[in-house]
N, C-alpha and C positions, 0 to 999 in steps of 0.2 A: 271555567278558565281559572287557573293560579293567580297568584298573590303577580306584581309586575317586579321585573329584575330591577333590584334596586343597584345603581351606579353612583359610587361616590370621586367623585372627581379632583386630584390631589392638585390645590393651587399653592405655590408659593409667591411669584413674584406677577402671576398674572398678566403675562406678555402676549404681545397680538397673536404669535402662533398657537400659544396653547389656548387663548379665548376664543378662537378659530375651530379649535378639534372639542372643546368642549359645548360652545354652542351647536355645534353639531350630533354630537352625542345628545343633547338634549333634545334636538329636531327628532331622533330616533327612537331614544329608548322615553318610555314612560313616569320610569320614577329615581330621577338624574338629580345629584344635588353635589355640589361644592364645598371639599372641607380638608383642612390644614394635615398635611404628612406630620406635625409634629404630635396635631392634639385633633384626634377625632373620635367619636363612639363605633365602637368596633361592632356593635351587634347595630347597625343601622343599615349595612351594606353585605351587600352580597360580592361583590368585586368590586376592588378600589382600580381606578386607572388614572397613570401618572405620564402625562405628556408636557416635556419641556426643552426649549434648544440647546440650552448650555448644561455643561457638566455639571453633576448634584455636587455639592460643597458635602467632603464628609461632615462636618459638622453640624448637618445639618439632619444625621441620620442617624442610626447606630446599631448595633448588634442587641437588639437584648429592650430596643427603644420598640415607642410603639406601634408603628411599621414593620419592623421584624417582628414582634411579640405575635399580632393580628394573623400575619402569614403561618408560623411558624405553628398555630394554635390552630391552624383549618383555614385561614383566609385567603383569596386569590387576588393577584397582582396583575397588573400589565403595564409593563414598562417599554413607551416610545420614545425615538430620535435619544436624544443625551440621557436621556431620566435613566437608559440603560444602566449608567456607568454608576449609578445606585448600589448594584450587586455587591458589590465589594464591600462598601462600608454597612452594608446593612449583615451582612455574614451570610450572604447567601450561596458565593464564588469567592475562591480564592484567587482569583482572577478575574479583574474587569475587560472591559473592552478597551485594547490599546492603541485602536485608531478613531480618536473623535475631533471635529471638527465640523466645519464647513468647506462646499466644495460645488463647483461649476457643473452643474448637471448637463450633458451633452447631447444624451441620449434617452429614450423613454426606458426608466429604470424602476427594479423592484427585486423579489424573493427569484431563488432562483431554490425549486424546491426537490430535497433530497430523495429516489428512487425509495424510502425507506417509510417515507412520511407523505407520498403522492396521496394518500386515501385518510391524510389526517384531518381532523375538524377544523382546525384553522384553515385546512385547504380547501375548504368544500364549496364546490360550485365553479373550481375552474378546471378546464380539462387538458391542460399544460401543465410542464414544471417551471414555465418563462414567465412570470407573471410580471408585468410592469403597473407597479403605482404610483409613477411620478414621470411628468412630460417632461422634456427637456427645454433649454433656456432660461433656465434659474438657477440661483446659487441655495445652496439647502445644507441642513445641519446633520449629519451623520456621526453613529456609534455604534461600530464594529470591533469583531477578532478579524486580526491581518495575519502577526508572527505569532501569536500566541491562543491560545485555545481557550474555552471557560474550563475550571478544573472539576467542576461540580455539574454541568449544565449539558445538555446535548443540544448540538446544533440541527434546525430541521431544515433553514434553506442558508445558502449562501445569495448573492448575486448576480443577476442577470443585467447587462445595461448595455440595449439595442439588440444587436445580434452579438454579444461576448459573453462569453461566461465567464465572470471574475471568480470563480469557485473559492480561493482565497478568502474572503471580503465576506466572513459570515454572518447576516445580518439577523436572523431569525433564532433565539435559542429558547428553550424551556428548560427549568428548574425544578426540581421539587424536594424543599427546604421542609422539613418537619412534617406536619399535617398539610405543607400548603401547596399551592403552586403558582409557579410563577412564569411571564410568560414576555421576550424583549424583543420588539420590533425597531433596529434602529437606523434605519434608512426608509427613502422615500416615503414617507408619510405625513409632507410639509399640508395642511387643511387652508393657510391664511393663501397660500401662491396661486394663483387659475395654472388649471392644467386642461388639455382635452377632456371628453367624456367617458371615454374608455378607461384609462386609467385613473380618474375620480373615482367613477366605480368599481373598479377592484381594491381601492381604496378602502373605499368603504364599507366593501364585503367583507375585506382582509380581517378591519380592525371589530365589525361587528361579530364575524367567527369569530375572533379572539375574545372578544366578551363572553361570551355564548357558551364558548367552550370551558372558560376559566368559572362561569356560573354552575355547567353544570357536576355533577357528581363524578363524572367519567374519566379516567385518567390511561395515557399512551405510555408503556413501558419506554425508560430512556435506554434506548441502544447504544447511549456513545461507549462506555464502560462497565456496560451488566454485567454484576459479580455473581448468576446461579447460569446454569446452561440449558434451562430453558428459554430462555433470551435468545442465547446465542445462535441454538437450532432454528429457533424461529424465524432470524435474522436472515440462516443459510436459507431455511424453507422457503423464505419469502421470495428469495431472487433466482432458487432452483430450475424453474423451467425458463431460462434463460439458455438456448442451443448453445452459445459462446463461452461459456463456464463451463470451466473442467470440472470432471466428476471424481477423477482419482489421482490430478493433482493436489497438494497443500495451497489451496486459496482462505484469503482471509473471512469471515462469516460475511463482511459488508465491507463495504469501505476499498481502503487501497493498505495496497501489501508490496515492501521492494523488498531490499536483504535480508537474504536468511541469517540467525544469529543465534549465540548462542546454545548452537547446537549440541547437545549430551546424551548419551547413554546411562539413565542414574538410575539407581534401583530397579533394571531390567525393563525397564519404561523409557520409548525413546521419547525425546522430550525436545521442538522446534519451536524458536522463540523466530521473529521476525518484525522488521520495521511494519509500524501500522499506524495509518490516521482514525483516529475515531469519526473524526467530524468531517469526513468525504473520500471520494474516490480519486484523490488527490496528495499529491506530495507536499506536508508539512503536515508542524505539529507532534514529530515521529515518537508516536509509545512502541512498548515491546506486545505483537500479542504473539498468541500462543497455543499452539496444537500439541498433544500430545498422541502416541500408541502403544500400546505392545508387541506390534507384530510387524511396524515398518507399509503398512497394507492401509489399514482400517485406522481413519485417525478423528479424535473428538477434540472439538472446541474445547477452553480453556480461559477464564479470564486473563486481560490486559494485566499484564505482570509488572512493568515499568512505567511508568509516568514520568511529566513532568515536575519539577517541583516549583512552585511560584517562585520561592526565595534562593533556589538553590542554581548552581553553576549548568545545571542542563534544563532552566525556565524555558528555551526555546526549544527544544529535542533533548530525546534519548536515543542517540547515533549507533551505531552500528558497535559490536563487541561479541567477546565470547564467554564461554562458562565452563570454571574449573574445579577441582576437587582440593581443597584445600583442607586435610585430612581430614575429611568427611563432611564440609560442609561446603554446600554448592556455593561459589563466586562467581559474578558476571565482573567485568573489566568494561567498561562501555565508553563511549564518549560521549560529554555532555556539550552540550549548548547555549550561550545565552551572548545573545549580541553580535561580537564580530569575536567574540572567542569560543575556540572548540577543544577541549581538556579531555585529560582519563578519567575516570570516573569510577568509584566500586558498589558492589551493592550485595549481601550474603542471603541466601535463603533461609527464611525462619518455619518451613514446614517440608515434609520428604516431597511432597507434593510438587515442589518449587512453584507453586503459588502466588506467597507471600515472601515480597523482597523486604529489605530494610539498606538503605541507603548510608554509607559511612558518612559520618559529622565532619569527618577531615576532606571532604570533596572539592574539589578534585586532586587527586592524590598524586599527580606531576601538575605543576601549577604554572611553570614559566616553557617557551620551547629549547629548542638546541641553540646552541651559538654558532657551533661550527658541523656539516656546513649552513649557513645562514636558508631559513625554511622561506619558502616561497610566500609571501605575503600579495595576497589582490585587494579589488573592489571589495566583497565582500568578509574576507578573513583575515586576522591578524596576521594569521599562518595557516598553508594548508595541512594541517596536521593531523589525522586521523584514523580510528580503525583500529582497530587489536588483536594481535595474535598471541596466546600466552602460552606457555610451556612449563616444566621443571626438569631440571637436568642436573644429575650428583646436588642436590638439595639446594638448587639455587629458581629463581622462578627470571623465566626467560621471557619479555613481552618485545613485537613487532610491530610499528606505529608506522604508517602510510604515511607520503609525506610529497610535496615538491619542491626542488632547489631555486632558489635563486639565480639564473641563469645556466642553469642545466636543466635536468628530466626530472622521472620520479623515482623517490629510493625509500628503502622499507629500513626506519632507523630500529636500532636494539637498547633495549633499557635490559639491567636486571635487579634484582629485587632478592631477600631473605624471606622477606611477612607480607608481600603485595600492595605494601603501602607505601613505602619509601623506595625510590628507584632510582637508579646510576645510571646515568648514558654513556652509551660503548660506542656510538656511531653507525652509521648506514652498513649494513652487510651486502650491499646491493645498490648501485644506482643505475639508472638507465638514460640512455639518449634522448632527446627531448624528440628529437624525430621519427625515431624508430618505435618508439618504446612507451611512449606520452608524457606528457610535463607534470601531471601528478600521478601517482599510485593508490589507489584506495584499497581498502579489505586485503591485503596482505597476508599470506598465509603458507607455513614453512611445513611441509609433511615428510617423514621421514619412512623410506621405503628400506633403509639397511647399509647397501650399498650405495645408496643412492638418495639425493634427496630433493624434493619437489617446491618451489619457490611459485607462486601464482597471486599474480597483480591485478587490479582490472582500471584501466586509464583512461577513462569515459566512454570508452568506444569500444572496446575488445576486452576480453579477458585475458591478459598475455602469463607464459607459464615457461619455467624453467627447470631444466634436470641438472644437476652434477653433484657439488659437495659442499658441505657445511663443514665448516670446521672453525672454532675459536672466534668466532662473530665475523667472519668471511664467507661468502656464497662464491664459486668459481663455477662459472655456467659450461659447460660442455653439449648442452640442445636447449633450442628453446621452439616454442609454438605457441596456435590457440587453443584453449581448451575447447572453446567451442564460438562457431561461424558464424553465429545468430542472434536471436533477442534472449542473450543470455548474458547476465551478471554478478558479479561479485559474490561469489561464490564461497562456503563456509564446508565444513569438514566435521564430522564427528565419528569419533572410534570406538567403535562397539568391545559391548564384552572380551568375544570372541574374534578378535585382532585386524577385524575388518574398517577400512576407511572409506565412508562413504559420506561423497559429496551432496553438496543442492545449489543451483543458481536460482536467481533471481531472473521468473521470466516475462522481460519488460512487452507492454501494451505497443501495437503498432497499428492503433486508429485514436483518431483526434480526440482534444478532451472532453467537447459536450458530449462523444461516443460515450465515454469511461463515465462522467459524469449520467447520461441516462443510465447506460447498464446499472449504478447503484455499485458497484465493485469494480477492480483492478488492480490488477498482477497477480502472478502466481508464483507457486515454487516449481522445477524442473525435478521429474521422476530423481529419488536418491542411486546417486552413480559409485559405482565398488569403483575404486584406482586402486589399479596395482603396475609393475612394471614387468614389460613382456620379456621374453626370453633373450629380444637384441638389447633390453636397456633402455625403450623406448616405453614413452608412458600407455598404457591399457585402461580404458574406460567402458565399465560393461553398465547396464541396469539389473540393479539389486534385483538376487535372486527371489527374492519374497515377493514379489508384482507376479510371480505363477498363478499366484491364490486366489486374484481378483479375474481368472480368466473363467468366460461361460462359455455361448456355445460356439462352434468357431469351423472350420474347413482344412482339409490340406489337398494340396494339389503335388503332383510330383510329375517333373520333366517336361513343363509348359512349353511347348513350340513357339517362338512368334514367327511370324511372316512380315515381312516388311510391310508396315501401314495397317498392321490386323490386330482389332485389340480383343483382348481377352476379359470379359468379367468376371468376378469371383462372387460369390451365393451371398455374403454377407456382406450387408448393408449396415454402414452406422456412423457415428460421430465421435466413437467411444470406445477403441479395438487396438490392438497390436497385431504385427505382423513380422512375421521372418521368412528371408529367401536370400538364396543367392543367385546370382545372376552373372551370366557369362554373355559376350557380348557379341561374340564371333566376328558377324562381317557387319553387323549392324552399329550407323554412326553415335544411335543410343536408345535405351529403353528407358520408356516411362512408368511411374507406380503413379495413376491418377489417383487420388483423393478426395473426399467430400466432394464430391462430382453428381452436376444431377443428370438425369436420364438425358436431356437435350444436348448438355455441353456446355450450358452458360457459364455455368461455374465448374471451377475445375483446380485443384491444385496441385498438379504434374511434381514426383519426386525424379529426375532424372539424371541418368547416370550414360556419361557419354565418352565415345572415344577418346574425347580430350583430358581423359582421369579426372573427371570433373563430376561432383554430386551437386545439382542445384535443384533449391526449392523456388518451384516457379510460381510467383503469385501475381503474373498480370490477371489473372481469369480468377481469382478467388472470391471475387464478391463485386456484387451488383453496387454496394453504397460507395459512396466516395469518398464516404470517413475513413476505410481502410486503406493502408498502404500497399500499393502494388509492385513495388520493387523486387527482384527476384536475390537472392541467397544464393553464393558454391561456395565449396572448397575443395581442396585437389584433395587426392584420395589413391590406393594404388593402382599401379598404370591397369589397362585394358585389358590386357592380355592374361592378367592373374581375375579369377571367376572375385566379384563382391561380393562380401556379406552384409546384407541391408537388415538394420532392426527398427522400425518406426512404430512410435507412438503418437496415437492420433485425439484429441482428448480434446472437443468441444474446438476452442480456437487455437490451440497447440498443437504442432508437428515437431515432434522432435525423434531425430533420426541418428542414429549410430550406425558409422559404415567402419566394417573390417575389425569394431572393437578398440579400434583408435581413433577416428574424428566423429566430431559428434556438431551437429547443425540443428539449432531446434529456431521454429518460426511460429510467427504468431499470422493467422489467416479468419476471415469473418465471414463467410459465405451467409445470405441473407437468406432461399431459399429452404424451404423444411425441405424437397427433397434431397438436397446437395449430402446426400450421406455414400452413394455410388463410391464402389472402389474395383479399378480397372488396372489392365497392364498393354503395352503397345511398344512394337519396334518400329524403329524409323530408320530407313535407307540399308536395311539387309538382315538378317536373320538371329534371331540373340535365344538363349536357351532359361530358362528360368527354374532350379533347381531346389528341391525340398522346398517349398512354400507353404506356410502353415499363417492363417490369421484367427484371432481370437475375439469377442468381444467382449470387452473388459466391464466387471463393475464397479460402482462408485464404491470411495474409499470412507464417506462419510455418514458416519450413526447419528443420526437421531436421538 
């Protein structure tokens, strides 16, 4: 038998809670002894553990003091309830926890643990990720990340309290500062309060894993910003045989993914930056990460390129922006974060790689908003001001900032600029009705087709888009529509080499968020779409021609009969395939393309295209769980009587469909079953013809 784990236990002011968790550690562990954070022997202990309610008093601690030195030299910490908010003055985060206090426990509360970290040592022994270590009816001392993130530290659980998941509220982080590590539990782990027996003892399981673990040798790669890519892979590997993950869409390695940004074509490398949480499969905390390819097909991981910066104007997010060539050197434009203000923001690339950003010291580079017309101010924003589209036109740089009025809609203002630093406001080139059109505008974006130029909004709800003319900082609409019908948003642009403009939406989740929360990951990007405009002047949206490459083995059928009520299967089964047909409708009220369908019928997700020029994606029958939503998806499309061209992509839990090369409907669907891979076709109420039908199944777009 070894030497026994020695525990040295950090008193300062020696208060009922923490004589509480410390005589208990003594009940536990063998060779337990009590000694001063300022002044203790460092070769005495094998883990120090500091549990206390109130906030550590920086002065009490310091960088460089002997509590950093110990860690920093190979030693292991564990920090409960307040002792968390240590990190900071000790140099371990540059960022503490920004919500400490006390608070009315309601609920039986505790870690709510990340799909990333379910098989970690601290977790070992429960067979949940809900774990409750604290009963309710009592008020208890808490220290958490809310609005802001550790900037050093990965989060492994957030919160669970009853049946909620506060995903937000992360209470669980690990650190590893020098040779050390360190490890913060700052919720529910009150020892002096009676609670029931169940949660005493995950209590106490929690905090002895956590000794245990911090004793021994062993240490867990930090996922939240691994900077080589074997991380990264690992991160994808891990969550890979997940059916509901797309395999050759842009999804983030873990975690949650919305706008796509910063999208470029640079050094023949296309290069997709995108909103990303490190610390969950959850909206906040927004870094940029980042995929990269060569081929538009096949794309690799890439570390988190944007961060926050503690002191700087996007401490709370790096928002949504794009990336320019500012004669030869990559520039993002982005918006920053901090509090109830949302600014521009710049930042240059210091490697071809665009890797390694560097943040301008003049941030945020528009500092105050418009005066006239007066910007929409709510609850939470000064103004709702946000979003960047930039340009250069006869040597001037042109930027587009989202925005809502003050008793109007949303309008996309224009600054311009000489050096991208200094910027003049021109005013809205565009407002919209507040009814028609939405009360704000986000991700704004001006593409220019020659003749013609393309204005596209997205105003919480829809993507709305517009054709006619640019001219002198005026937009004059002459059409307007949706880009697309579905869980699709705010959409970015980037222009290749060779003169092509090819979009990507953000494709939002449509089941609840303990769903997104277990998965371990959430949202993706929509296949890259070529816009061009068709011969009447109307907008053309195809899928890049490059998605050929990822096709395997696949079927064609030519001149499918249906018979009314008679359905047709096709050879290939999958969850991961494209498909092309046209379809003619004759006397039939409509045809359906079933998908992810299993042999019985339970699930089923009918693409159908009906007399009434209408394509809907039907998802009452898409899934057994209740977490998904079952709402069905149309849009009108050309009338009946002209044959459809249907192009669908079906990709884990994405359907995304182009009819005619002009509207385009993509859904998000969860079918539970492993058989639900079934793909059928069926007329209803009369005779419909089904012409050149070719389906494919496609392979994953991601290397190892």
């Amino acid at each position: 038998m070894g030497a026994p784990l020695r525990i040295g236990c950090l008193v300062d002011d020696a208060d009922p809670e923490q004589s509480a968790a410390y005589d208990w550690c003594e009940s536990r562990f063998d060779a337990v002894a009590r000694c001063r954070p300022e002044s203790f022997d460092p070769t005495e202990y094998d883990v120090l553990w500091w549990h206390r309610v109130d906030p550590v008093d920086p002065a009490m601690v310091s960088d460089g003091g002997p509590l950093s030195a110990f860690v920093r030299d190979g030693g292991t910490l564990l920090l409960t309830l307040a002792a968390m908010t240590a990190v900071e003055p000790l140099g371990f985060d540059g960022v503490g926890p920004d919500a400490v206090g006390w608070a009315e426990v309601t609920d039986p509360t505790g870690p709510l643990w990340k799909r990333l970290y379910a098989d970690h040592p601290i977790a070992a022994g429960f067979d949940t990720l809900r774990v409750h270590t604290r009963g309710a009816g009592v008020t208890a001392p808490y220290a958490r990340y809310e609005t802001v993130a550790p900037t050093d530290g990965d989060v492994l659980a957030s919160t669970a309290r009853g049946d909620h998941d506060a995903v937000a509220e992360r209470s669980v982080v690990s650190w590893q500062p020098g040779a050390g590590r360190v490890v913060g539990i700052g919720s529910a782990l009150s020892f002096r309060q009676p609670t029931h027996d169940i949660c005493r003892g995950n209590r106490e399981t929690l905090v002895a894993n956590a000794i245990s673990f911090l004793a021994n040798e062993e240490t867990v790669p930090l996922t939240g910003r691994p900077k080589d890519s074997t991380t990264l892979s690992a991160m994808r590997d891990r969550l890979g045989e997940d059916p509901h993950r797309p395999g050759y869409h842009v999804t983030p390695p873990a975690n949650w993914l919305n706008d796509p940004n910063g999208l470029v074509h640079w050094n023949g490398r296309y290069h997709v930056f995108y909103q990303y949480n490190p610390t969950g499969p959850f909206h906040g905390t927004i870094h940029w990460g980042h995929a990269v390819s060569d081929d538009l097909v096949h794309w690799e991981d890439r570390p988190v390129a944007l961060s926050p910066s503690p002191d700087g104007p996007d401490r709370d997010g790096c928002w949504s922006g794009c990336t320019v060539d500012d004669d030869g050197v990559a520039t993002i434009l982005y918006t920053g974060g901090r509090g109830t203000e949302q600014l521009p923001c710049l930042a240059t690339s210091t490697d071809e790689s665009l890797t390694s950003w560097v943040k301008d010291p003049e941030n945020p580079v528009i500092d105050e908003l418009p005066a006239e017309p007066e910007v929409l101010r709510t609850e939470d924003w000064d103004g709702e001001f946000r979003d960047h589209c930039v340009w250069r036109e006869d040597g001037v740089w042109h930027q587009l900032i989202g925005a809502g009025m003050e008793g109007g809609g949303g309008a996309a203002l224009l600054y311009v600029s000489t050096d991208l630093r200094e910027w003049t406001y021109r005013g809205p080139i565009l407002t919209g009705d507040r009814d028609s059109a939405g009360t704000v505008w986000e991700c704004p974006e001006l593409l220019n087709f020659g003749e013609r130029q393309l204005l596209h909004v997205s105003n919480y709800e829809d993507v709305m888009y517009f054709l006619g003319q640019y001219d002198d900082g005026k937009f004059t609409v002459e059409r307007r529509g949706k880009l697309d019908h579905g869980d699709f948003y705010a959409p970015q642009s980037m222009w290749t080499d060779d003169g092509r403009t090819l979009t990507w939406g953000w494709v939002q989740e449509a089941r609840d968020v303990g769903a997104q929360w277990d998965a371990g990951w959430s949202g993706s990007l929509s296949v890259p779409r070529e816009l061009t405009l068709a011969e009447d002047g109307g907008l053309r949206q195809r899928p890049a021609a490059a998605l050929t490459e990822l096709r395997g083995d696949g079927e064609h059928r030519e001149n499918l009969r249906l018979r009314a009520d008679e359905g047709r299967e096709l050879d290939v089964q999958s969850r991961q395939f494209e498909l092309k047909a046209t379809v003619r409708l004759e006397d039939a009220d409509a045809v359906e393309l079933r998908v992810l369908e299993t042999p019985d019928g339970e699930e089923q997700t009918p693409i159908r295209y009906t007399a009434a020029s209408e394509v809907v994606v039907d998802r009452t029958q898409s899934s057994t769980t209740p977490e998904a939503t079952t709402d069905s998806q149309r849009m009108t499309v050309t009338p009946y009587d002209a044959p459809l061209s249907l192009h669908v992509f079906v990709d884990g839990s994405i359907v995304e469909v182009f009819a005619n090369q002009r509207h385009c409907l993509t859904s998000r669907v969860y079918p539970e079953r492993t058989d639900a891979t079934g793909i059928s076709l069926a007329a209803t109420g009369g005779t419909a013809t089904v012409t050149g039908l070719d389906c494919w199944e496609l392979d994953s777009a991601w290397r190892s």
